[in-house]
N, C-alpha and C positions, 0 to 999 in steps of 0.2 A: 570503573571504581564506583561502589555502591556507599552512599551516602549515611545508610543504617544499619544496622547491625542488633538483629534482635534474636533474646537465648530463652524467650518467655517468660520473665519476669524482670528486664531491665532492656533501656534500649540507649543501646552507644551512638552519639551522634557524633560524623565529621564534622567541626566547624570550619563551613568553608567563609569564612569571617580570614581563617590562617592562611587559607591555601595562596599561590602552590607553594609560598617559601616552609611552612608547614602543616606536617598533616599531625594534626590532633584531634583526640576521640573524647567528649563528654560522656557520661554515665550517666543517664536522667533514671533515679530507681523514683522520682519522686512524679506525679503529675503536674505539677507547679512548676520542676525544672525542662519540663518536656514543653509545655506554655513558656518558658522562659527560651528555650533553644527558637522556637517558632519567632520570637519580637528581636531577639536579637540579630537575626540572620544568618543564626550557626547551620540553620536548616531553611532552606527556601525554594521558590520553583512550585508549583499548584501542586502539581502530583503528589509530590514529596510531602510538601505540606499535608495534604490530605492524610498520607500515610500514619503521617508524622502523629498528626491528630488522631489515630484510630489507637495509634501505642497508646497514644498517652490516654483515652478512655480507659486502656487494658489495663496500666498502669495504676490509675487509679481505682480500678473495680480491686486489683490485689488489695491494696493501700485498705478497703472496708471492707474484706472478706472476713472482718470478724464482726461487723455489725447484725443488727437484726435486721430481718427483711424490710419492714418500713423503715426506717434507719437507711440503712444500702441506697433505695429507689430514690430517695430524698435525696444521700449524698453522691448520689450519681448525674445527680440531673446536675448538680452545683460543680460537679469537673467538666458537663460538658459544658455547661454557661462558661467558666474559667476559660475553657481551648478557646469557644468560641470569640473570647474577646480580643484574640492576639493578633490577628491581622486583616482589617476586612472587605479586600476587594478578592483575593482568590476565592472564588467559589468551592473549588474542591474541599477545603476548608470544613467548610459549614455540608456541604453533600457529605462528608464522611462522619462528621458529629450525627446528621440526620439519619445514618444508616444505622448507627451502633443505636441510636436513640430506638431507631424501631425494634431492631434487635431484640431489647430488652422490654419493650413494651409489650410484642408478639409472646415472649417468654417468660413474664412477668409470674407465672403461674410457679417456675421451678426454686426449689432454694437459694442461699444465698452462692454456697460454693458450685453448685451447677450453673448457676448465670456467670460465675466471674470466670470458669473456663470457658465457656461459648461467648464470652466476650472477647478475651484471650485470642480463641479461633477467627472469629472473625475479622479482628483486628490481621493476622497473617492471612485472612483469603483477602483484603484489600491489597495489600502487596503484593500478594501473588497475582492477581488481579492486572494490578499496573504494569507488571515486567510483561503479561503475554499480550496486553492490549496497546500496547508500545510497539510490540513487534509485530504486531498486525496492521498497526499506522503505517510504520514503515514500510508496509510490502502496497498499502493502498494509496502510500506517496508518490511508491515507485516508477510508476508510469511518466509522470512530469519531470522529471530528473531527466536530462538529456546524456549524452555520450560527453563527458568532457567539461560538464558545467562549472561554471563559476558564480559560487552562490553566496550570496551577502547575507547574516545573518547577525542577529541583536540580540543581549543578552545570555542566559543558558536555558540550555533548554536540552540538556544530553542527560548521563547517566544522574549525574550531582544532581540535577533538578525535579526528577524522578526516585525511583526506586530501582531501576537501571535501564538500559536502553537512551530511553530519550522520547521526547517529540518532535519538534526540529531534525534537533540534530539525530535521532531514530531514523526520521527519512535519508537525513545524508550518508548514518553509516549501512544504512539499506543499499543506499546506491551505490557505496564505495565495496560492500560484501555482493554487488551485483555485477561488478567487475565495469560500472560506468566511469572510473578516472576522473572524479571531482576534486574540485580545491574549494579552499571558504574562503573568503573575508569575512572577519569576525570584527565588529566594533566592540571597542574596547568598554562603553557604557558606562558612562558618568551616572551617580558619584560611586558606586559600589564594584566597579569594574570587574563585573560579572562575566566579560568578553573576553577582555585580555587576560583577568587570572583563572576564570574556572574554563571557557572553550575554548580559549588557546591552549589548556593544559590537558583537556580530555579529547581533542582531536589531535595532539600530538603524539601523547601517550598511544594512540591507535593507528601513528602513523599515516592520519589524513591528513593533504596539504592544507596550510593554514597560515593565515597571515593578518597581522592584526593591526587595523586602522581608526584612529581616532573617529568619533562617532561626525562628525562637521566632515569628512570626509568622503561621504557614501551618495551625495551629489557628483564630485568630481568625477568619482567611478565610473555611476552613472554618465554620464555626459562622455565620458572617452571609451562607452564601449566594454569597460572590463569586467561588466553582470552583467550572467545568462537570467539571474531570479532571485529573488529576495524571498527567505521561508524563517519566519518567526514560531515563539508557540502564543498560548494566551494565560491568562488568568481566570480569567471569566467571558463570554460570548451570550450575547442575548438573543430572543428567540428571532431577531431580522438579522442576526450574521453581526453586528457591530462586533469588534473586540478589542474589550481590555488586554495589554501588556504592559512591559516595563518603558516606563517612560522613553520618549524616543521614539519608538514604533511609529506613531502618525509620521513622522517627520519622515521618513522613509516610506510609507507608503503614499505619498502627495509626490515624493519624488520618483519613486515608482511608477506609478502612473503616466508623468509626465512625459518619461521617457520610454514610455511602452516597454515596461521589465515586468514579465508576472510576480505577483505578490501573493504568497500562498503564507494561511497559517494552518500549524499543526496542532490539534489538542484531542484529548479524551472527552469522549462522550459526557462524563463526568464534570469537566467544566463549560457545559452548556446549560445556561439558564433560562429553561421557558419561562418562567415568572417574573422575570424581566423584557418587556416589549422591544428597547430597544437601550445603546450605549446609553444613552443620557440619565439612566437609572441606576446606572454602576458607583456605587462609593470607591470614590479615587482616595487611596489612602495618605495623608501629608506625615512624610515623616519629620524626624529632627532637622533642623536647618546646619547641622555641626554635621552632619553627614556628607553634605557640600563643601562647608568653611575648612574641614579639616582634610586630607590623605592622609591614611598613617599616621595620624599624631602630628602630622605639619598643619601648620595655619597656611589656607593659600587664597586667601581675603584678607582685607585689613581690617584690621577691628572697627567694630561699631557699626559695618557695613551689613544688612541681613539678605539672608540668604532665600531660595526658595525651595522645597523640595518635593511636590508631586510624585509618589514612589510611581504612577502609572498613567498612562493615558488610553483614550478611545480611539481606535481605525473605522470609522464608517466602513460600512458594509462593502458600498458602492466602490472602496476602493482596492476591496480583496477580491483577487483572481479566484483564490478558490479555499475552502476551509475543508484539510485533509483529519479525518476522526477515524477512529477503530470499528465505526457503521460504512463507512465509504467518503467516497471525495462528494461534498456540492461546491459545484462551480458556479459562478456568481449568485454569490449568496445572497436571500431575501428572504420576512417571513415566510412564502410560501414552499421556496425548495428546503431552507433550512428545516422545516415543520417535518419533511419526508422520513426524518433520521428519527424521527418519535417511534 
């Protein structure tokens, strides 16, 4: 299930805010509501986001194809400051504002309607981009995928968090299309239960085994045996291998470790940050505290009582087995091997 739906001048977004009890489709014809799908988390996951982000420049270049050319260049820079404010620890984010930015820059010579179709285009060569670079992770994951594994994985990171495939989960349906006979643990992923409702529902739907465990859980596992590997994706990765994901992650890779279980992440070239030395440089983004306090509309804190909510955290380097990219695997990752992928 793909997450977007785009007809060149409008783009349909899943809110996977609904899923799985409903699938609903937004209409963003506006660049405001395309920034608005990104903060609310009707569209979420790096890749996607990024995607997401290219519409909505495309979106917006429609929106002033009737300005004057300095006019346009002005009000184009002001959609992409707009995208850029809506969420800021995925990098893919800000790499896809920065790519349409050059776009126009390098092109700046042509009028206004020839920029806003080679916006347009380029915006659908970033998606198209993400589906075969997904599918090329997955065949560079394949190798570490054993006969039979049992792999523990966090948050989403498949079709819904991309533009389709996956990162993560890319690799496991590589493994599972390789005829390797894998199953998941999938934690469920407080507060937004990105586990239990979006990969528990796109590895069912594909008919991969799947079983979903509260996230306080993936000690126990660990400890009796029941993980071959834990493989996450990221949000952003700095230039010594640190990586940001969705909160949680560290906590599972310190238990990883502990019990000798490889710890593999999966991501795009695209969300690796040389201009960041190292995790401690990452804005960890704080969401609402009502995003904890509430499920659904239930209060499940007593009033008065406040909440915490860190949408992510940092996995040192040292504690990832190996970070699988659409360049190749590096295995114990450091500035100097991660630098290779340049």
């Amino acid at each position: 299930m793909q997450p977007l739906r785009w007809n060149g001048r409008t783009l349909d977004v899943l809110d996977q805010t609904k899923l799985p009890e409903h699938e609903i489709w937004d209409t963003c014809d506006t660049y405001e509501l395309v920034a608005e799908a990104i903060e609310k988390m009707k569209v979420r996951g790096a890749p996607a986001i990024g995607a997401t982000a290219a519409y909505g420049v495309a979106i917006g270049a429609q929106q002033g194809r009737e300005l004057e050319k300095g006019e346009f260049l002005a009000y184009i820079d002001g959609v992409c400051e707009r995208l850029a404010k809506t969420r800021p620890t995925a990098v893919n984010l800000f790499w896809a504002i920065k790519r349409m930015r050059g776009l126009i820059e390098s092109n700046s010579d042509l009028d206004v309607p020839a920029l806003v179709d080679l916006i347009n285009r380029e915006a659908e060569l970033v998606a198209e981009e993400d589906v075969r670079l997904n599918k090329t992770m997955g065949q560079n994951g394949l190798p570490l995928i054993p006969d039979n594994a049992r792999i523990l994985t966090h948050c989403n990171t498949g079709s819904l968090a991309t533009v389709d495939y996956g990162t993560a989960l890319g690799v496991i349906r590589a493994a599972q299309e390789a005829g390797k006979n894998v199953s998941v643990y999938a934690d469920e992923t407080r507060p937004y239960l990105q586990g239990a409702r979006l990969t528990a529902f796109e590895l069912h739907r594909d008919n991969i085994p799947v079983t979903v465990v509260t996230d306080s859980m993936a000690g126990y596992l660990m400890q009796q045996g029941m993980v071959d590997l834990v493989i996450v994706g990221a949000d952003r990765i700095a230039a010594n291998g640190d990586a940001a994901n969705k909160i949680g992650t560290y906590s599972l890779a310190v238990l990883a470790k502990h019990h000798g279980v490889p710890f593999y992440v999966a991501a795009p070239m695209s969300t690796l940050d040389y201009e960041m030395e190292t995790g401690a440089e990452i804005e960890i983004e704080q969401r609402s505290s009502d995003e904890v306090v509430f499920i659904g509309g239930q209060r499940m804190v007593p009033e008065g009582v406040p909440a915490l909510h860190p949408a992510f955290d940092v996995t040192p380097h040292e504690l990832i087995t190996a970070i699988i990219t659409d360049k190749g695997v590096v295995k114990h990752p450091n500035t100097d091997t991660m630098s290779r992928l340049k």
